[in-house]
N, C-alpha and C positions, 0 to 999 in steps of 0.2 A: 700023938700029934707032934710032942715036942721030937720026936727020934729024926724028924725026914728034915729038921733043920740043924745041919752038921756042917763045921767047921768049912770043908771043903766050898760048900755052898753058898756061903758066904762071902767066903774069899773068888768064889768067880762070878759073885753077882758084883763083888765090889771090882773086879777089873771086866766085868761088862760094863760098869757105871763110867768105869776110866775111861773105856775105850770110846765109847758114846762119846764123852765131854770132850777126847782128845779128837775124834772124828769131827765136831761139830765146831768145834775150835780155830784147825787144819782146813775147813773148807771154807771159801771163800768164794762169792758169786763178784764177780763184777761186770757193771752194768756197762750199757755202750757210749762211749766217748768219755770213757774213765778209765784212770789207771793208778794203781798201787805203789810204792814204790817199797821194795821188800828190803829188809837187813838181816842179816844172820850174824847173831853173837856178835851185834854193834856197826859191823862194816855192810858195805853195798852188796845184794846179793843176785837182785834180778828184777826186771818192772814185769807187775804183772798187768796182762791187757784183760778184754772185755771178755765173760764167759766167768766157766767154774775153774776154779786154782784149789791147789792144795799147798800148804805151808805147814811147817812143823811147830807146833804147840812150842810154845818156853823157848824155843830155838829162836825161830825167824819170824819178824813181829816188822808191821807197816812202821815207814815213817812219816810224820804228821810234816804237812805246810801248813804255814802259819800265813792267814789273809785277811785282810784289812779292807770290809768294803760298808762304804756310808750308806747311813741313813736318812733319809732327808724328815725333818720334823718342823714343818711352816715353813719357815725360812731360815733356820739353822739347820748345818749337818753335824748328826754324830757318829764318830769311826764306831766299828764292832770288830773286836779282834775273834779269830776263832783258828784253831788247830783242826787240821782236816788231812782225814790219812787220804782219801780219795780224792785223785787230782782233776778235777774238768780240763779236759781239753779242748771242748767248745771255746770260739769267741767271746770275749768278758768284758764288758764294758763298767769302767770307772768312772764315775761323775765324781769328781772332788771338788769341794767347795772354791769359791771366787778368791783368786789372789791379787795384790793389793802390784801394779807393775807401773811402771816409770815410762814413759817412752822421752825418745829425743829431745823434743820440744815443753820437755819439763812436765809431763801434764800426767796427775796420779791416776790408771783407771784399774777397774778392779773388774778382771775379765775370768768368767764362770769356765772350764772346759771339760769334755768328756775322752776318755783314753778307753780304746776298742783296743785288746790285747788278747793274743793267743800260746797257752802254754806248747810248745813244741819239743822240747826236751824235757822230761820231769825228774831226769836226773839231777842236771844240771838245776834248774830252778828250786832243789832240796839241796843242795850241797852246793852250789857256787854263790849263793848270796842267803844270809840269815834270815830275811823277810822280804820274798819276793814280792808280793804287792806296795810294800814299802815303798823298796829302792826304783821301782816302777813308777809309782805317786811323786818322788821327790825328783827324781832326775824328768820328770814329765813338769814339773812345778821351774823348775831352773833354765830348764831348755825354753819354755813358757815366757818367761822374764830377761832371760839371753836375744830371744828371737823378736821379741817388743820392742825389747829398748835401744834396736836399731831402728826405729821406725817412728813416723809421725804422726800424730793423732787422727789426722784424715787419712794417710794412707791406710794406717790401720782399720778404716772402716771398709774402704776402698779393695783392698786387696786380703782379704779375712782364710780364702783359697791357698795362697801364697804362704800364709802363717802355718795353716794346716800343716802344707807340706814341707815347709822347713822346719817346723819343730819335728815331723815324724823322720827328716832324713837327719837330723842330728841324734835322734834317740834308738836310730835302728841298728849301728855298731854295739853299744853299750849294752842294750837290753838283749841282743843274739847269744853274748858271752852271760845269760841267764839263761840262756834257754827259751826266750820269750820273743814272741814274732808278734809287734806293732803293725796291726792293717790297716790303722786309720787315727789322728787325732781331730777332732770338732772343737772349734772356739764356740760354745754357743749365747753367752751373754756377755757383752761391755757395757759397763756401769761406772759414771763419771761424775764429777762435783755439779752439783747444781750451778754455779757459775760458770763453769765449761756448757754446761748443757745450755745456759741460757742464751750463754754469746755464739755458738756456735748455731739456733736459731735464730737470732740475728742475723748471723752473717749471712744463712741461706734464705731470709727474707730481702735481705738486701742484694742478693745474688738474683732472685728471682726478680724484681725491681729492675734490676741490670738487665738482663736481658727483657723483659717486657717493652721497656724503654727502649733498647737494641731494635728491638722487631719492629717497633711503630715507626720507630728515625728508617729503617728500613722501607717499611712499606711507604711510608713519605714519599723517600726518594723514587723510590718507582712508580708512584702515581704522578709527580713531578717529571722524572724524563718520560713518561707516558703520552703525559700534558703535553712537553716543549715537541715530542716527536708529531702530534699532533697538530698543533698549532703548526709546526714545521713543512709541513705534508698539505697541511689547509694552505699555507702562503703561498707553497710551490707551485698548487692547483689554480688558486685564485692570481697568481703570477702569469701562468699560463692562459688562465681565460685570456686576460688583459690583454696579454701578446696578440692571439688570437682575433679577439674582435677588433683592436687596429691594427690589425693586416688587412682583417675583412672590409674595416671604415675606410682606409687607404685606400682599398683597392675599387672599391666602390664611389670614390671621391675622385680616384683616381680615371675612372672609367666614366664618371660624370663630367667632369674638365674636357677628354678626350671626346664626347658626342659633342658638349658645345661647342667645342672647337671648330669639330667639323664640320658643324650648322653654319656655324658662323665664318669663318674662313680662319687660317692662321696666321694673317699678318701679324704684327707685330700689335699692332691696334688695338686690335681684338683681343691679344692675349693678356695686352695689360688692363683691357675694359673685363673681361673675365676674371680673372685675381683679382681687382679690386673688388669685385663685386663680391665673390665667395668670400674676402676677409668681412666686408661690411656685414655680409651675413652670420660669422662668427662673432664678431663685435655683439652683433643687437641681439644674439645669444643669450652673450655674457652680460648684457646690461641689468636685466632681473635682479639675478644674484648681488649681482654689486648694488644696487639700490636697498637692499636688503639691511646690509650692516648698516646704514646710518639712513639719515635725514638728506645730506646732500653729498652727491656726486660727483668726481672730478671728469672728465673723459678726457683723455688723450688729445693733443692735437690732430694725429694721424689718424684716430676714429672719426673726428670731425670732418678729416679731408674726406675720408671714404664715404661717408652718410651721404656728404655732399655731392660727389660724385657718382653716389648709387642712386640721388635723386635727379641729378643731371640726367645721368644714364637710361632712368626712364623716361624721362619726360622728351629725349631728343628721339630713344631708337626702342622704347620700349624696354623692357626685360630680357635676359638672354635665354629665358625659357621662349618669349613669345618670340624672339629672332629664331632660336632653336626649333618653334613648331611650323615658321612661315617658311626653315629653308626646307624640311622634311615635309610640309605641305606641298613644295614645289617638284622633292624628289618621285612625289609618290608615297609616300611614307605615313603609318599613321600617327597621330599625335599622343596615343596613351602610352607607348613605346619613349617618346621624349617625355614627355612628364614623369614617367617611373624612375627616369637616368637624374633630370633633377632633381627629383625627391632624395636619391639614392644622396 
């Protein structure tokens, strides 16, 4: 039993063991959206992409990036460093904790932000900067603080879009000579003194205030010239009636005069026994009303003369209706025809 284990046999079990551990060593799978970056005897030798690779044992060995990504625990973060020979080339987003920023108008706020970053060279991001996630974190932290503290504390709520994209066109020379393609920076939380916070709801209740006040002084005003065009419109119409019915009263007065007349003849006589009579008529009109304000009356002399002469008038020639119906009784004429003209 012992004869058939001999030296030989030994010696090529142990360089089958070698070659095994140097096969297994030498192959390398990588997976997809991953890449390796290879050294041979210390210097740069070749990236390797996704699939099976072969590399020489003791010779050509990955080099590791070192990355720096938080963890969030309550409401603290803590960094986690880790060396990693395989590089992700997928999109990466960084949440770094809240930094403490200045703006214009003096006012400390402490704003949270997330960094979306893409390795695109993993050359260069292994060999042009000692901690790329680092130098990532920090120049995303300064640009952050540079790009605030040109600004106001409102605008800064106001224009959040704007931040975005000026800190990512500042940060996108710097981080290319890494190797690293910036596709997006997110401001997502502003965090302020409680006494910023409190005056600054004031001022929006008192903004709201303002304008509530604005809209009522508003709507005022338009129910006001609503009103006056109204009313303006109403006086126009009621102006117009006015016009209207004495034209009609005139003309109708007018055309009343004119039948007496003609009853009666148009000497001169007549036309001054006719006026006086239509004024006495309007006189004894207006005596009602006037009796009205007080206890005693004054009349006019010249209502007196008329009264007088409208009692003369009947008593010598009658009425100018009843001259009116006796000369239309004589034309032919009938009487309800003259009485309608004096009514008129």
């Amino acid at each position: 039993m012992e004869s058939y284990i001999t030296p030989g046999l030994i010696i090529s079990l142990i360089v089958v063991a070698i070659g095994i551990f140097v096969v297994a060593k030498g192959l390398v799978i990588v997976r997809q959206s991953e890449v390796m970056v290879i050294e041979r005897l210390g210097s740069f030798n070749r990236v390797l992409e996704s699939g099976v690779n072969i590399i020489i044992p003791f010779v050509e060995r990955p080099r590791p990036i070192t990355m720096i990504r938080y963890v969030r625990m309550g409401e603290e973060y803590h960094p986690m460093t880790t060396d990693e020979v395989r590089i992700d080339r997928r999109e990466t987003v960084m949440d770094f904790p809240g930094q403490p920023v200045v703006t214009t108008d003096n006012v400390t706020v402490k704003i949270n932000g997330a960094l979306y970053y893409q390795i695109i060279d993993p050359r260069r991001a292994v060999y042009e900067v000692a901690n790329m996630s680092q130098a990532v974190e920090v120049l995303a932290k300064t640009t952050l603080r540079s790009v605030v503290g040109k600004m106001e504390l409102d605008k800064l709520f106001e224009s959040r879009s704007e931040v975005n994209n000026a800190i990512q066109a500042e940060m996108e020379e710097p981080a290319s000579k890494w190797g690293v393609k910036l596709t997006r920076v997110e401001v997502q939380d502003i965090s302020m003194p409680e006494e910023v916070e409190e005056a600054m709801r004031l001022q929006m209740a008192a903004e709201r205030k303002r304008r509530a006040t604005v809209t009522e002084a508003e709507g005022e005003k338009s129910a006001a010239i609503a009103m006056a065009q109204g009313q303006r419109e109403s006086a126009i119409l009621n102006a117009q009636g006015d016009k209207e019915s004495a034209i009609l009263r005139a003309q109708g007065e007018q055309e009343s005069i004119r039948l007496v007349l003609s009853a009666m003849g148009d000497s001169e006589d007549n036309k001054q026994t006719v006026i006086g009579y239509l004024l006495g008529q309007s006189y004894i009109k207006v005596l009602p009303n006037m009796a009205k304000d007080g206890e005693r009356v004054f009349v006019p002399y010249e209502s007196s003369a008329l009264l007088g002469s409208m009692g003369m008038f009947r008593e010598l020639a009658g009425s100018p209706e009843d001259a009116v119906r006796q000369s239309l009784q004589r034309d032919g004429l009938r009487g309800g025809l003259v009485g309608g003209a004096g009514n008129a």
